[in-house]
CHARMM-style PDB file with segment names, atoms N, HN, CA, C and O in Angstrom:
ATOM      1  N   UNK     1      32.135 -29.955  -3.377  1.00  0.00      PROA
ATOM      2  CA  UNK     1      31.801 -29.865  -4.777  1.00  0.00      PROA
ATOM      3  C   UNK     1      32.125 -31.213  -5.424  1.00  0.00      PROA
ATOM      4  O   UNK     1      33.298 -31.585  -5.420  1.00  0.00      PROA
ATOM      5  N   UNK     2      31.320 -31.856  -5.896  1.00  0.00      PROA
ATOM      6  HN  UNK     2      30.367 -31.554  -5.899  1.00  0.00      PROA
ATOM      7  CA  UNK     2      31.327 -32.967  -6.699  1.00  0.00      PROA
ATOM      8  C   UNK     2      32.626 -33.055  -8.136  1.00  0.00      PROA
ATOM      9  O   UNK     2      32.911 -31.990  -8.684  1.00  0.00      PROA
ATOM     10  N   UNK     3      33.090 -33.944  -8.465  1.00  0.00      PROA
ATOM     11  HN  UNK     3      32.859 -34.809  -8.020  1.00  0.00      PROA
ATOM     12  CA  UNK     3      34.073 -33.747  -9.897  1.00  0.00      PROA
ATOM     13  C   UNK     3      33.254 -33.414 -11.046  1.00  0.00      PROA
ATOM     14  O   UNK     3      33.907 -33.073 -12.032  1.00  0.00      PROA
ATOM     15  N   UNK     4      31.839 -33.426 -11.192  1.00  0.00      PROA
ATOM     16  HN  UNK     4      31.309 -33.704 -10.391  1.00  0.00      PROA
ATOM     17  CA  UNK     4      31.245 -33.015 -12.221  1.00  0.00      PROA
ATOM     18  C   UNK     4      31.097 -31.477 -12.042  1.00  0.00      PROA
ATOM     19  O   UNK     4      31.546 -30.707 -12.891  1.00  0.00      PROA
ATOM     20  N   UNK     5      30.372 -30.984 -10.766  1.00  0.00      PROA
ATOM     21  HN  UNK     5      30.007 -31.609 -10.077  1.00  0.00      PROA
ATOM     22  CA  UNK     5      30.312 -29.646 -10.816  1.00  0.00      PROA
ATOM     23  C   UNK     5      31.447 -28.730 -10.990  1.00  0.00      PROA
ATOM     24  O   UNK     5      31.535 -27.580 -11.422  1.00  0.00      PROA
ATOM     25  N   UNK     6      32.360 -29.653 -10.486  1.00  0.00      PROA
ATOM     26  HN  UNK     6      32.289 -30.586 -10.136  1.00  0.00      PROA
ATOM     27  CA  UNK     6      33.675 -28.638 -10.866  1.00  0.00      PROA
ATOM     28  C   UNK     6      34.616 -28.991 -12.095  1.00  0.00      PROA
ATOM     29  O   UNK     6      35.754 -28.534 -12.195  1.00  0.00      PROA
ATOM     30  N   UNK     7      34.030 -29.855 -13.030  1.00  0.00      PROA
ATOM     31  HN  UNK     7      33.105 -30.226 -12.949  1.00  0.00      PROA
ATOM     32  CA  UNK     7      34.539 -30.019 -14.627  1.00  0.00      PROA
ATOM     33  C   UNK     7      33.216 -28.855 -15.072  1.00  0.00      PROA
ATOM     34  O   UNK     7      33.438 -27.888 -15.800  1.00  0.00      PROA
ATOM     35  N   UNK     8      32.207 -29.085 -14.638  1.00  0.00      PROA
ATOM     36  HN  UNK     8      32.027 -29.871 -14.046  1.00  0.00      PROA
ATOM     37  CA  UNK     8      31.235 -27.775 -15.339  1.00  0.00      PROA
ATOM     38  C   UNK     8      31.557 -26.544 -15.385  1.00  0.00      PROA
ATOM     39  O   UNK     8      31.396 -25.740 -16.303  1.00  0.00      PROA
ATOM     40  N   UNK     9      32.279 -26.332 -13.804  1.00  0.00      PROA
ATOM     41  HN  UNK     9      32.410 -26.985 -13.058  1.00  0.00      PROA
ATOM     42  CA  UNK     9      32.691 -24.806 -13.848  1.00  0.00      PROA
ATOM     43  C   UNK     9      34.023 -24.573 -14.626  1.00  0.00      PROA
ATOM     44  O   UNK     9      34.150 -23.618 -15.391  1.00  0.00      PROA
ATOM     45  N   UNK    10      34.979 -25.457 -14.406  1.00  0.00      PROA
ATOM     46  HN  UNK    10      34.875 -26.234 -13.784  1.00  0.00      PROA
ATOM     47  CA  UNK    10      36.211 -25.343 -15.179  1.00  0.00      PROA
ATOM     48  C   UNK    10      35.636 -24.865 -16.575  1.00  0.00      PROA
ATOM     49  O   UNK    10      35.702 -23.680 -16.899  1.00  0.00      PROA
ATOM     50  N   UNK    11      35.067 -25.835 -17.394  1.00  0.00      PROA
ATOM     51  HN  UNK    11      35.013 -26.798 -17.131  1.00  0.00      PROA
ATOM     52  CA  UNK    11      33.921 -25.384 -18.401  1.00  0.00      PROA
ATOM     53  C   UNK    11      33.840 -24.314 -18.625  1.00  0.00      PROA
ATOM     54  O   UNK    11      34.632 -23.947 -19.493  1.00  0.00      PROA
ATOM     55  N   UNK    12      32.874 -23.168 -18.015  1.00  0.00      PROA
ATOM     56  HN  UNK    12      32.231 -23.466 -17.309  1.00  0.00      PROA
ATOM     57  CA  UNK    12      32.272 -22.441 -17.854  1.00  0.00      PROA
ATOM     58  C   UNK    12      33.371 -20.942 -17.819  1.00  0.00      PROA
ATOM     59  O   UNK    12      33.186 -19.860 -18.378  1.00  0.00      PROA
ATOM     60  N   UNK    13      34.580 -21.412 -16.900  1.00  0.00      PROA
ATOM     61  HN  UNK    13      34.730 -22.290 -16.446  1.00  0.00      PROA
ATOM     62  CA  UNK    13      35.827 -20.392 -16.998  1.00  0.00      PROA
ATOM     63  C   UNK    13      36.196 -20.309 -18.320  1.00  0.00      PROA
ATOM     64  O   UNK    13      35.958 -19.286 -18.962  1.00  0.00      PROA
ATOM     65  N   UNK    14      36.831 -21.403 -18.880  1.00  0.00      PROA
ATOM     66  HN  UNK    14      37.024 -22.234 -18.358  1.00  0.00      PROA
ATOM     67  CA  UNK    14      37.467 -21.680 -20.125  1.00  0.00      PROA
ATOM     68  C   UNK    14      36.512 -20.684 -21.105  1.00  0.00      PROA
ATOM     69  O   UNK    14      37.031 -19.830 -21.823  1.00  0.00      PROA
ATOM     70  N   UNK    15      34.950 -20.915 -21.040  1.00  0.00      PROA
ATOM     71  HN  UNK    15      34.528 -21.608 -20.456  1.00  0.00      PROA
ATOM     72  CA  UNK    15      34.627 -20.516 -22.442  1.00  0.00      PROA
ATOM     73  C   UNK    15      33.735 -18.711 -21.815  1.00  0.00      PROA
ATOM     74  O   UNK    15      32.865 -18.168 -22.496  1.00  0.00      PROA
ATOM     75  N   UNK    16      34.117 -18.275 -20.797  1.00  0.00      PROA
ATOM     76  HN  UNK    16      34.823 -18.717 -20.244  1.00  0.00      PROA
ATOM     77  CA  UNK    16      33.482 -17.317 -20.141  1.00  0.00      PROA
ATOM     78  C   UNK    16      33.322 -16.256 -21.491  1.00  0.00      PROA
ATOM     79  O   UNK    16      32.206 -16.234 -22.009  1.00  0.00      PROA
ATOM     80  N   UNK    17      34.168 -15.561 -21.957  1.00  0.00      PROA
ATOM     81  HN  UNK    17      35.075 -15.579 -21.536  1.00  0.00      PROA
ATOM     82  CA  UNK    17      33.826 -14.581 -23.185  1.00  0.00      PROA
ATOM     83  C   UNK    17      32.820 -14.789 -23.837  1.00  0.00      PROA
ATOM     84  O   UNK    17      31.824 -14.073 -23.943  1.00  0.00      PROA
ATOM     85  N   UNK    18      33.153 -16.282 -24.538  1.00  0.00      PROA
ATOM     86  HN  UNK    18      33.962 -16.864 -24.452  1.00  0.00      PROA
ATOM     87  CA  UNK    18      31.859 -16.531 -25.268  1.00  0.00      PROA
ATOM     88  C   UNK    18      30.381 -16.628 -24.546  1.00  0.00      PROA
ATOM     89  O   UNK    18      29.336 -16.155 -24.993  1.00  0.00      PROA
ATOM     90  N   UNK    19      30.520 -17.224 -23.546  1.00  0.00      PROA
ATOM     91  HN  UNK    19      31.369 -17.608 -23.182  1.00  0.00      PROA
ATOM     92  CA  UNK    19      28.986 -17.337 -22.704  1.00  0.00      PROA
ATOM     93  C   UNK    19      28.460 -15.879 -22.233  1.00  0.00      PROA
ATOM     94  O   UNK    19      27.247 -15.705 -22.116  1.00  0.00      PROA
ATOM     95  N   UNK    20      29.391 -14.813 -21.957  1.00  0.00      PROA
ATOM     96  HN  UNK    20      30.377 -14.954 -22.051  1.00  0.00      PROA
ATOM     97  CA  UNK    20      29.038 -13.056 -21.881  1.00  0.00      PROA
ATOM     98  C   UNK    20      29.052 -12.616 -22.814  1.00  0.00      PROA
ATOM     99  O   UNK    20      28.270 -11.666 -22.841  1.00  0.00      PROA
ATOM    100  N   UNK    21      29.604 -12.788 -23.812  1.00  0.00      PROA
ATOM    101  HN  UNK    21      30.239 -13.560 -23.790  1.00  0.00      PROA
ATOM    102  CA  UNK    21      28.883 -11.906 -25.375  1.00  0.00      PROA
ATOM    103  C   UNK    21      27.924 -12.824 -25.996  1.00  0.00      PROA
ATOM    104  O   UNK    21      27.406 -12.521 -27.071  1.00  0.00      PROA
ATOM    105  N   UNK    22      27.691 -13.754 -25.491  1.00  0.00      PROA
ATOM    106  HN  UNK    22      28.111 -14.000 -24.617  1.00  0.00      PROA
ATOM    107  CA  UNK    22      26.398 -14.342 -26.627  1.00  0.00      PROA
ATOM    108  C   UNK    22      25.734 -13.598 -26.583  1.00  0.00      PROA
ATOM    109  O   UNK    22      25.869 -12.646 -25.814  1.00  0.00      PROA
ATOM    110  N   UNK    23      24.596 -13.756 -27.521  1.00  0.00      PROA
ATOM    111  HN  UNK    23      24.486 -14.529 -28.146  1.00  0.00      PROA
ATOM    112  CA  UNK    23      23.092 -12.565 -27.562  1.00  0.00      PROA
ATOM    113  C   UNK    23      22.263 -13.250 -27.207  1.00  0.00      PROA
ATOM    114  O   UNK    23      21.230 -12.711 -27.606  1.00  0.00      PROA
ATOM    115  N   UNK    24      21.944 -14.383 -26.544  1.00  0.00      PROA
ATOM    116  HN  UNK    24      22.783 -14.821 -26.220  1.00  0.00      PROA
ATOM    117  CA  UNK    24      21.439 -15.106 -25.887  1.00  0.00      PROA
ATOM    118  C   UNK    24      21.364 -15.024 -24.424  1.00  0.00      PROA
ATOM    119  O   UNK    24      20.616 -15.724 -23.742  1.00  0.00      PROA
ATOM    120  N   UNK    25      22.475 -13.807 -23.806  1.00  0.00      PROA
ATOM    121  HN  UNK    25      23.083 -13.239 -24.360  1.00  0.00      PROA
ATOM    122  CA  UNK    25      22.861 -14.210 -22.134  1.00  0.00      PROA
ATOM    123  C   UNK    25      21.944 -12.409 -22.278  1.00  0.00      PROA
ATOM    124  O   UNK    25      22.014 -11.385 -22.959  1.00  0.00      PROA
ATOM    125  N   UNK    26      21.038 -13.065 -20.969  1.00  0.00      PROA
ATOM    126  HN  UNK    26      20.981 -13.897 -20.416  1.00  0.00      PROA
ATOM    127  CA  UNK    26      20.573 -11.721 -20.637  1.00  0.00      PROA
ATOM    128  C   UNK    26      21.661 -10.931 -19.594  1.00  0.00      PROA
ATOM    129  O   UNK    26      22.743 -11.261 -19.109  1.00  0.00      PROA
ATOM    130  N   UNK    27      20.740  -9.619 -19.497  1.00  0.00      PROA
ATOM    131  HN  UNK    27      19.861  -9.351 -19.891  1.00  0.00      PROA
ATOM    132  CA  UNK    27      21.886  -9.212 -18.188  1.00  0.00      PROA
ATOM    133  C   UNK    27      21.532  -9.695 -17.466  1.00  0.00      PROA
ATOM    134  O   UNK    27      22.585  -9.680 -16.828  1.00  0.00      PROA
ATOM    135  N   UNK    28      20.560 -10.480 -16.540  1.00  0.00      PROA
ATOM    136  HN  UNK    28      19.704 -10.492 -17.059  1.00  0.00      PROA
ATOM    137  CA  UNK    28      20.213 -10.945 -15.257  1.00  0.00      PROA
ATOM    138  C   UNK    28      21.048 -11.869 -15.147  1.00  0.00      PROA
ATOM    139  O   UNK    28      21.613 -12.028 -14.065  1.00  0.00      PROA
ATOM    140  N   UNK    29      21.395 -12.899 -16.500  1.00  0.00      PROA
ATOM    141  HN  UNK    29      20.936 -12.770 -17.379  1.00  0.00      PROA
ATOM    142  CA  UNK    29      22.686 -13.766 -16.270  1.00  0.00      PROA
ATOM    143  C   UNK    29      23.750 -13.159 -16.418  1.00  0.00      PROA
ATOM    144  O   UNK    29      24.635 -14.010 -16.327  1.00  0.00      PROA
ATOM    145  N   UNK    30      24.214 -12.120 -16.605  1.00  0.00      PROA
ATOM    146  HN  UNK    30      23.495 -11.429 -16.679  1.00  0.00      PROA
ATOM    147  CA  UNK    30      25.776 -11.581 -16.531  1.00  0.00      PROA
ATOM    148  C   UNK    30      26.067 -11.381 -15.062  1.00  0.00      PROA
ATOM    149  O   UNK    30      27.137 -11.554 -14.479  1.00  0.00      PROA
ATOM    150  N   UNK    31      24.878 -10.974 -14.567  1.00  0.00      PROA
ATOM    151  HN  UNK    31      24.009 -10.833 -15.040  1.00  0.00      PROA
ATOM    152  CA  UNK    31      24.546 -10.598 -13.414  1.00  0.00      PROA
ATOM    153  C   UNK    31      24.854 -12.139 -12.338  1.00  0.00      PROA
ATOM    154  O   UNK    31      25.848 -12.305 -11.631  1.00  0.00      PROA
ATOM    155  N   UNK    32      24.111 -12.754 -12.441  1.00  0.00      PROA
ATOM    156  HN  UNK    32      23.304 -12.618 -13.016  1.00  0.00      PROA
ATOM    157  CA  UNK    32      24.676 -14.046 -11.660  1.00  0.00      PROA
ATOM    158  C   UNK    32      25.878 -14.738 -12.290  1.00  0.00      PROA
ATOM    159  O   UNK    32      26.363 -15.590 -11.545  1.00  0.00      PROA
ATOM    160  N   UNK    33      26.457 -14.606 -13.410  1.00  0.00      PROA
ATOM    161  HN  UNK    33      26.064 -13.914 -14.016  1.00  0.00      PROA
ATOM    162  CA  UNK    33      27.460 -15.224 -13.393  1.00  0.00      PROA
ATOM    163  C   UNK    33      28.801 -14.574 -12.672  1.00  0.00      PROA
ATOM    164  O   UNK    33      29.765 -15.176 -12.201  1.00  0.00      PROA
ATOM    165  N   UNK    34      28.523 -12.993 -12.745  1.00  0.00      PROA
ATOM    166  HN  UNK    34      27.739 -12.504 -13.128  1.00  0.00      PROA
ATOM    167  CA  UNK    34      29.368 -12.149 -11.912  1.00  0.00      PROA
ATOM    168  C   UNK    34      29.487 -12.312 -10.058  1.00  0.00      PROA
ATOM    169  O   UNK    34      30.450 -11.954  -9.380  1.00  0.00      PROA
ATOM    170  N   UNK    35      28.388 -12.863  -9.626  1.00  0.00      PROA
ATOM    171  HN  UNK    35      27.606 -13.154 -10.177  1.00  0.00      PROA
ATOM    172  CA  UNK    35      27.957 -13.558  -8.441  1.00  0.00      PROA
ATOM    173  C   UNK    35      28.668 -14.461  -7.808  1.00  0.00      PROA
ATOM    174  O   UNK    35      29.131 -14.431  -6.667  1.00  0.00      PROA
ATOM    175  N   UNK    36      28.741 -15.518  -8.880  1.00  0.00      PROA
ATOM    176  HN  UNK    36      28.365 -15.542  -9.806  1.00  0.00      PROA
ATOM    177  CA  UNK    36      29.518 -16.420  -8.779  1.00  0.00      PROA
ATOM    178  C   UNK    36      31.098 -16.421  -8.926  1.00  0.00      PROA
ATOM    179  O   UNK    36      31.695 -17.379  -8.435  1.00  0.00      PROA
ATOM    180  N   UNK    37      31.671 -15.633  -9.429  1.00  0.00      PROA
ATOM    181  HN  UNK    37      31.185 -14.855  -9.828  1.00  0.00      PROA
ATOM    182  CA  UNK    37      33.101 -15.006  -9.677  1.00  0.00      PROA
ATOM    183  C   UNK    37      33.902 -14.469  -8.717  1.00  0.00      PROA
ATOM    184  O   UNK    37      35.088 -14.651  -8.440  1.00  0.00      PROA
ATOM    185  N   UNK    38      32.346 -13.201  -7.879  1.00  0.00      PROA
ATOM    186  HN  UNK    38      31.383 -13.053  -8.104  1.00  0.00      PROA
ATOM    187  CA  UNK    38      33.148 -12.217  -6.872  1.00  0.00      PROA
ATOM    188  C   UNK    38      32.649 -12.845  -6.337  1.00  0.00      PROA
ATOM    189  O   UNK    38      31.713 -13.555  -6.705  1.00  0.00      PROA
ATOM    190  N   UNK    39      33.353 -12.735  -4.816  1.00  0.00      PROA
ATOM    191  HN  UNK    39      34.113 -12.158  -4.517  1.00  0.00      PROA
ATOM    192  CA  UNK    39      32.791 -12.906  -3.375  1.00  0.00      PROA
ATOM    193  C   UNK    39      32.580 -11.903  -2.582  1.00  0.00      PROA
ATOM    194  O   UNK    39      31.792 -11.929  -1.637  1.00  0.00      PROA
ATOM    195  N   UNK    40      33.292 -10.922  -2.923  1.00  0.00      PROA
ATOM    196  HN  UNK    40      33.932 -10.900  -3.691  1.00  0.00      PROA
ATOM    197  CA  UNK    40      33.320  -9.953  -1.870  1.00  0.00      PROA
ATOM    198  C   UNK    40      33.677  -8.495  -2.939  1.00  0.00      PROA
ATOM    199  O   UNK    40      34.429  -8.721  -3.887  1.00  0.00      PROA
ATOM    200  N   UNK    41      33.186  -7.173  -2.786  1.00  0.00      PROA
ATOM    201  HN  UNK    41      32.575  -6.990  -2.016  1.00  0.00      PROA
ATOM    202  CA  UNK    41      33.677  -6.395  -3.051  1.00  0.00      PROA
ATOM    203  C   UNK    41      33.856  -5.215  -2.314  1.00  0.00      PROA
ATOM    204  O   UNK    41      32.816  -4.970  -1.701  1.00  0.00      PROA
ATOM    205  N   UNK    42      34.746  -4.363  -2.108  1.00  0.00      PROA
ATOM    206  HN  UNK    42      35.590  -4.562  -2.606  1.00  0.00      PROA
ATOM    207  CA  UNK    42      34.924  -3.086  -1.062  1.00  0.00      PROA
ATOM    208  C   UNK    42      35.380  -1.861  -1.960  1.00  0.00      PROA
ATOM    209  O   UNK    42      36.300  -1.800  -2.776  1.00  0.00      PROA
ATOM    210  N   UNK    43      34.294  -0.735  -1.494  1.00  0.00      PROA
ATOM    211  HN  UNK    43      33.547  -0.785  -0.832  1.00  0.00      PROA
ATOM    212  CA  UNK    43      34.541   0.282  -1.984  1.00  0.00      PROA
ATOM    213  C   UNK    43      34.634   1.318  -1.531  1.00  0.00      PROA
ATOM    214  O   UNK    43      33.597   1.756  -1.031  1.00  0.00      PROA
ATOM    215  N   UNK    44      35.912   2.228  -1.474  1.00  0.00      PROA
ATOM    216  HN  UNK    44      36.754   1.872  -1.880  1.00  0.00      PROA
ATOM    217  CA  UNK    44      36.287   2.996  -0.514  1.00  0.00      PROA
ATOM    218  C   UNK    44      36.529   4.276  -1.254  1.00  0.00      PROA
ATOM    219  O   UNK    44      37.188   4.308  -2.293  1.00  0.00      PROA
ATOM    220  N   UNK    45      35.997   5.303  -0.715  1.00  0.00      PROA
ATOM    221  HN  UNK    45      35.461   5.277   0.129  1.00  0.00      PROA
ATOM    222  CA  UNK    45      35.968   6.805  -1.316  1.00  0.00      PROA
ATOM    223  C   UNK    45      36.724   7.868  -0.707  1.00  0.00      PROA
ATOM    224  O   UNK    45      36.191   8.592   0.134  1.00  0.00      PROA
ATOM    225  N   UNK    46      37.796   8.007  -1.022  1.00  0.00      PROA
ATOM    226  HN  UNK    46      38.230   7.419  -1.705  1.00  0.00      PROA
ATOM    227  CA  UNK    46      38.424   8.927  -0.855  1.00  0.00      PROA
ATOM    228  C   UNK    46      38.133  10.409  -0.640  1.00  0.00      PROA
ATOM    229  O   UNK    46      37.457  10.869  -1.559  1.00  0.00      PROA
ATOM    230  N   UNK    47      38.440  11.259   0.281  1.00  0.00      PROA
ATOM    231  HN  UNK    47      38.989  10.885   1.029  1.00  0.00      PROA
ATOM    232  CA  UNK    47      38.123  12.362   0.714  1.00  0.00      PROA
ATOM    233  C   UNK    47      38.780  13.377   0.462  1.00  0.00      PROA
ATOM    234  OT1 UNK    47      38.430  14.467   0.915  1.00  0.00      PROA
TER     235      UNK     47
END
């Protein structure tokens, strides 16, 4: 990762609330920004 891409993302952490409640962010972008956050998720159902 380059020092710019990762001052962008630092960025991008810092102001995360605001960039998910704008009325500007569709869900398809909540959706990839959540992408980018998780890596992995496991879901296990109890019996």
């Amino acid at each position: 990762m380059s020092a710019e891409q990762l001052r962008r993302m630092q960025a991008l952490a810092e102001d995360f609330a605001q960039v998910w409640n704008a009325p500007t962010t569709r869900s398809v972008d909540r959706q990839r920004l959540l992408g980018q956050l998780v890596e992995d998720v496991t879901v296990l159902r109890e019996v």
